[in-house]
C-alpha positions, 0 to 999 in steps of 0.5 A: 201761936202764943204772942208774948206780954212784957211780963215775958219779954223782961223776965226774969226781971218782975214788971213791978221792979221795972215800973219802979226802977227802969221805966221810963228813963233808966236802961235796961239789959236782960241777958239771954236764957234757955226758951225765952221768947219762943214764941218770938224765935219760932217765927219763920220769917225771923230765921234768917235774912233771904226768910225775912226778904222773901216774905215782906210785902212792902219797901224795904230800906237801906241805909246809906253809907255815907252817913251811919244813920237810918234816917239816910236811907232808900227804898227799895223793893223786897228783891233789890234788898239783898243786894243792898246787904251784900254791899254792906247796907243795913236793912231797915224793915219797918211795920213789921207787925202787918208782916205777922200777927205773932209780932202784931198781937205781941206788939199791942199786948206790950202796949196795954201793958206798959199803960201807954195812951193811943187816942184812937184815929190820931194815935199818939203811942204810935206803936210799931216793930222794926227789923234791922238787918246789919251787916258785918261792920255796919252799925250807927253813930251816936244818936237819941231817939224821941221813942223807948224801944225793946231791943231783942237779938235774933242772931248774930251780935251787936255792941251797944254803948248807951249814956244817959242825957244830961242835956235834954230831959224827956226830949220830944225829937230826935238828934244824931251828932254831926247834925249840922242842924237842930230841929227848933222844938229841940233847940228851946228843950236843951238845957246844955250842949249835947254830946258828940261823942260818947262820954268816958262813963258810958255803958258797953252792953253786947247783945248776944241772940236772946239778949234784951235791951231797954233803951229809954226815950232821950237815951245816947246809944251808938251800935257796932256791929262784928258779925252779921246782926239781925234784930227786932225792936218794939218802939213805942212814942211817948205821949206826954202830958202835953199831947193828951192835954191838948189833943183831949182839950181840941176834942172839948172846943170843937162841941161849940160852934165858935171854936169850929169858926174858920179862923178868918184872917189870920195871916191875911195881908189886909191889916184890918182883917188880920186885926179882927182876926187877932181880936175874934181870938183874944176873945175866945182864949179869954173866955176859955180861961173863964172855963177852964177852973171849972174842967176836970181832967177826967172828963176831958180825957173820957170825952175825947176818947183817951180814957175809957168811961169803964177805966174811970169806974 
């Protein structure tokens, strides 16, 4: 079975004009047409929920209803699931893409399309599908996400409301309002107070089988649903600059032995040895700083395994 590519997932919207005009930052709503994704649709576990429960091998969640958001959830077990939905708990099934190859192979294909760095064994891209399976009722309150996600409707349908983020750009955690706390990384990333409801201008979009939405990392959106909704996300992390500088510079230190020292000391209690510890660092940082003018960018990136030698030809 063919898998799709982003040139078939965003049609008939061309992956120039997305390049320059949506991605990264700017949503993007796709309306549904006549044979598009087939080959998404023909997937046999995707053609209802008891279809997609009776084939999953791993935990499924469910979210609980105290709070609408997935992240307040459980585990349980494929057979347990159903009855989680029938008591109006949104199924969340992760990984979707070791549960088929269609979605597996479509998954990475969309990946090297959108250019999106892995750096092998530590993958910084984090690629993944998600199924979310929301009963009548059920939806999530007003959130961002660190990621970009591909939204594409199976059945049923879904409102959505997105808003841009005018408080935090290119945030690197997520938040959901009524938080009652904000992860550190997060807090120094703000620029203005983030919202706790959705703004007068904000976008309504209902998602419709077929339908596909962009949903840009940092990007407000909150979901309701009226009827029974299942949907397959493609979610993607966004490595930043910062990620791959640093992940491809710590490739560069441990060739030397000196930055491959144990770091000696560093919170001990014995001021003398937290001392010469503080000092054994001064003295590497400054003579990396010696070096560093002379380190190329695409040399850090071909060594540590981020940039292919054959990509830099």
């Amino acid at each position: 079975m063919k898998n799709i590519n982003l040139t078939e997932l965003i049609k008939p919207i061309t992956t120039e004009d997305f390049f320059k005009s949506y991605w990264p930052h700017s949503h993007l709503f796709i309306p549904a047409a006549k044979g598009k994704l087939k080959a998404i649709f023909d997937i046999q576990q995707l053609h209802d929920i008891e279809n997609l429960v009776e084939t999953r091998s791993l935990k499924v969640r469910a979210c609980l209803p105290d709070y609408d958001d997935e992240y307040s959830s459980i585990h349980l077990d494929p057979q347990d699931a159903l009855k989680a939905y029938r008591n109006s708990m949104t199924l969340v099934f992760d990984s979707m893409q070791t549960q088929n190859s269609v979605i597996s192979q479509s998954l990475d294909q969309i990946r090297r399309d959108l250019g999106l760095v892995t750096g092998g064994e530590n993958d910084l891209c984090k690629a993944r599908s998600i199924a979310y399976a929301t009963p009548s009722g059920g939806g999530t309150r007003l959130h961002f996400d660190a990621n970009a996600n591909f939204i594409i409707q199976i059945s049923g349908s879904k409102q959505w409301i997105l808003a841009p983020n005018t408080s935090v750009q290119n945030p690197t955690e997520r938040f959901t309002t009524g938080s009652l706390e904000m992860s550190a990384a997060l807090e120094k990333q703000c620029h203005d107070v983030l919202l706790d409801e959705p703004p007068e201008d904000a976008i309504e979009i209902n998602m419709e089988p077929g339908c596909v939405l962009f949903v840009p990392r940092g990007y407000w959106h909150a979901t309701t649903t009226f009827e029974d909704s299942l949907s397959l996300n493609f979610t993607f992390s966004q490595p930043t600059w910062a990620d791959v500088f640093t992940k491809s510079l710590q490739e560069f230190l441990l060739t030397s032995s000196d930055w491959r020292e144990l770091a000696d000391g560093l919170s001990s209690s014995d001021k003398n040895r937290k001392a010469q510890a503080l000092s054994r660092f001064e003295v590497l940082v400054k003579k990396l700083s010696t070096e560093l003018p002379a380190l190329s960018g695409t040399k850090l990136l071909t060594e540590s395994g981020l940039l292919e030698k054959s990509d830099n030809e």
